[in-house]
C-alpha positions as a Markdown table, in Angstrom:
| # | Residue | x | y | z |
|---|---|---|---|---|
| 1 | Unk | 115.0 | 51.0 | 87.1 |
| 2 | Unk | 113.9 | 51.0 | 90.6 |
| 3 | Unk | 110.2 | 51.7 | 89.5 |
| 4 | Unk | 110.2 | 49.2 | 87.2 |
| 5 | Unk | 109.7 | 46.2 | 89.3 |
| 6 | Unk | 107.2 | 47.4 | 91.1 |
| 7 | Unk | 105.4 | 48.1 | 87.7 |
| 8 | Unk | 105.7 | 44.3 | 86.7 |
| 9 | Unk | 104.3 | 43.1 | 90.0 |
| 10 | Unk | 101.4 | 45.7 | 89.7 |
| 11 | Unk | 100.7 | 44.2 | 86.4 |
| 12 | Unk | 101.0 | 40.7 | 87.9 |
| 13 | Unk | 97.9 | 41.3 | 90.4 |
| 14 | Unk | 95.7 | 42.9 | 87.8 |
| 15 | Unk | 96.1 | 39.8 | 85.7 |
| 16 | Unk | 95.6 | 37.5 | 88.7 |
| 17 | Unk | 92.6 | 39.6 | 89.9 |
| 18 | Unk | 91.1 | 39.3 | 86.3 |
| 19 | Unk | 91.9 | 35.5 | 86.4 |
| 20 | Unk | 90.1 | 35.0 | 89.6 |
| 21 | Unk | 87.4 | 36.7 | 88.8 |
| 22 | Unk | 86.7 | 35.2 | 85.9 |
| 23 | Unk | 86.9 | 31.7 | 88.0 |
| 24 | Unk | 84.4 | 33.2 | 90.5 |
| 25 | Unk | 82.0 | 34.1 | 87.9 |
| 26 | Unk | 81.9 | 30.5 | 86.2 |
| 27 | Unk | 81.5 | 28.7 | 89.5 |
| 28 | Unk | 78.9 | 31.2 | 90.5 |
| 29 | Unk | 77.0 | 30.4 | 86.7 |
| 30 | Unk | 77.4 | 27.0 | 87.0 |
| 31 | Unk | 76.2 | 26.6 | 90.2 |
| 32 | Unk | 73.3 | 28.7 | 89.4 |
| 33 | Unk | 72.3 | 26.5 | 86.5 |
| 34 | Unk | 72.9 | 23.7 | 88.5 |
| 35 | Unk | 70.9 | 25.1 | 91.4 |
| 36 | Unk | 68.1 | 25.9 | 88.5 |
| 37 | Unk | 67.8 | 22.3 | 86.4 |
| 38 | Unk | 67.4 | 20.7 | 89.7 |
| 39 | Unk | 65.1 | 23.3 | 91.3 |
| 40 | Unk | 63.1 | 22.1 | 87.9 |
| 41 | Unk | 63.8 | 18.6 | 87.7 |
| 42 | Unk | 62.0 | 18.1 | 91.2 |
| 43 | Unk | 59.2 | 19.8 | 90.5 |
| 44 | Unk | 58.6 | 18.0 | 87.2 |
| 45 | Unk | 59.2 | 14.9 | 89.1 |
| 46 | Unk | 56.5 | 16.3 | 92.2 |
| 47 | Unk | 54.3 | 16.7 | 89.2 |
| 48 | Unk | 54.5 | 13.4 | 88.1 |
| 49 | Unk | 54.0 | 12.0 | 91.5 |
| 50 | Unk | 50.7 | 13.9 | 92.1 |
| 51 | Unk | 49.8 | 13.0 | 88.1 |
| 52 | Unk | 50.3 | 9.3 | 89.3 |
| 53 | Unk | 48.6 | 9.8 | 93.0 |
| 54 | Unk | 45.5 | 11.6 | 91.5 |
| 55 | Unk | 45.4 | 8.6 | 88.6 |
| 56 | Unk | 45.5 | 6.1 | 91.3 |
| 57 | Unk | 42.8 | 7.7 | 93.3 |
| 58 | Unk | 40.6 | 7.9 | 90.2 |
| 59 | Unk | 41.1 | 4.2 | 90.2 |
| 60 | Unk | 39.7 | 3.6 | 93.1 |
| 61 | Unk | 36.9 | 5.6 | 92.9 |
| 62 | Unk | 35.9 | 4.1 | 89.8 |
| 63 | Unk | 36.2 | 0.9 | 91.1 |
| 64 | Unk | 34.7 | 1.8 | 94.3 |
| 65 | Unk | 31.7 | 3.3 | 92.2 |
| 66 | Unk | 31.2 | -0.1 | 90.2 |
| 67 | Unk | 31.0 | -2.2 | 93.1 |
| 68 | Unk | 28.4 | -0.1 | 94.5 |
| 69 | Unk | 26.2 | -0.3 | 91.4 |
| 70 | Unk | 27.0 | -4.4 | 91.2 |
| 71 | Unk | 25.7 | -4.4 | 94.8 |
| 72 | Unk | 23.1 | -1.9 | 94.3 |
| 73 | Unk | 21.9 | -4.2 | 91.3 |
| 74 | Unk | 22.2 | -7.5 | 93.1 |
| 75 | Unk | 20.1 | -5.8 | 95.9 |
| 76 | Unk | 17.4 | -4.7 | 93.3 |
| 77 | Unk | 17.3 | -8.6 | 91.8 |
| 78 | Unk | 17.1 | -10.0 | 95.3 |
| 79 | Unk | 14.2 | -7.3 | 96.2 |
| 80 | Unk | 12.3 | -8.4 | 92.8 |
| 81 | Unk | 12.9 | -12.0 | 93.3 |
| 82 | Unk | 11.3 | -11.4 | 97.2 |
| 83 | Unk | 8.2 | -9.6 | 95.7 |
| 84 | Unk | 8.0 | -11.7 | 92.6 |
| 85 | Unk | 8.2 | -15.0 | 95.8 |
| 86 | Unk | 5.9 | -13.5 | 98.2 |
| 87 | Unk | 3.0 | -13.8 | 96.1 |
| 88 | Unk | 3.2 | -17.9 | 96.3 |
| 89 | Unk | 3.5 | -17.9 | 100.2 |
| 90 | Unk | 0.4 | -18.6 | 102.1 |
| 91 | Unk | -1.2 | -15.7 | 103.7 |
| 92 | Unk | -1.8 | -15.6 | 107.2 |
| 93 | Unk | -5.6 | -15.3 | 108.2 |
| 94 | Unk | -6.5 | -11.6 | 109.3 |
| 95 | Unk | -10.5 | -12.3 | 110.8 |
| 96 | Unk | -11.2 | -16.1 | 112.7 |
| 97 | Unk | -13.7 | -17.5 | 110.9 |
| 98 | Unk | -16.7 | -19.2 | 113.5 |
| 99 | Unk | -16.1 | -22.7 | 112.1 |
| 100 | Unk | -17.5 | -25.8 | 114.0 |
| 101 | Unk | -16.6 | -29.1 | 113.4 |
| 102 | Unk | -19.8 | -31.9 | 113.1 |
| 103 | Unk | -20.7 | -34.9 | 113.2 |
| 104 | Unk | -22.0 | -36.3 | 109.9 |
| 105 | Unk | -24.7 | -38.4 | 111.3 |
């Protein structure tokens, strides 16, 4: 009867060993998956950050690249509008002419 205590108690840290354990291993799985979804959530949300950044950059550029060709083709009316005018200005004289001025009588 002596031994039997002992026995009991014996039996008592096995199941409390097995408890524990099991508690350990769920904490350590549910902090892995929670370590995991948020290890993915930010780089799905990094993703869509640089999606946005590269999607506002390509709006820029575009309308960079239009202003450019609207200046581009205002330059090119104002250049064809100054060769289209300079042909009604009056030319300047390149040789002197030997002109004398008379009398009529």
């Amino acid at each position: 009867m002596a031994g039997s205590p002992v026995g009991i108690k014996g039996d008592m840290d096995i199941a409390y060993l097995s408890t524990l354990s099991a508690l350990a291993g769920s904490v350590v799985g549910g902090l892995t998956s929670g370590v995991a979804t948020w290890l993915s959530q930010r780089a799905q949300a990094r993703k869509s950050q640089l999606a946005r950044e590269m999607a506002r950059r390509d709006d820029l550029q575009r309308v960079h690249r239009r202003g450019i060709d609207q200046q581009g083709f205002s330059l090119n009316i104002r250049v064809f509008l100054g060769y289209l005018l300079k042909g009604f200005q009056e030319k300047s004289v390149g040789k002197l002419h030997d002109i004398g001025f008379m009398s009529a009588g």
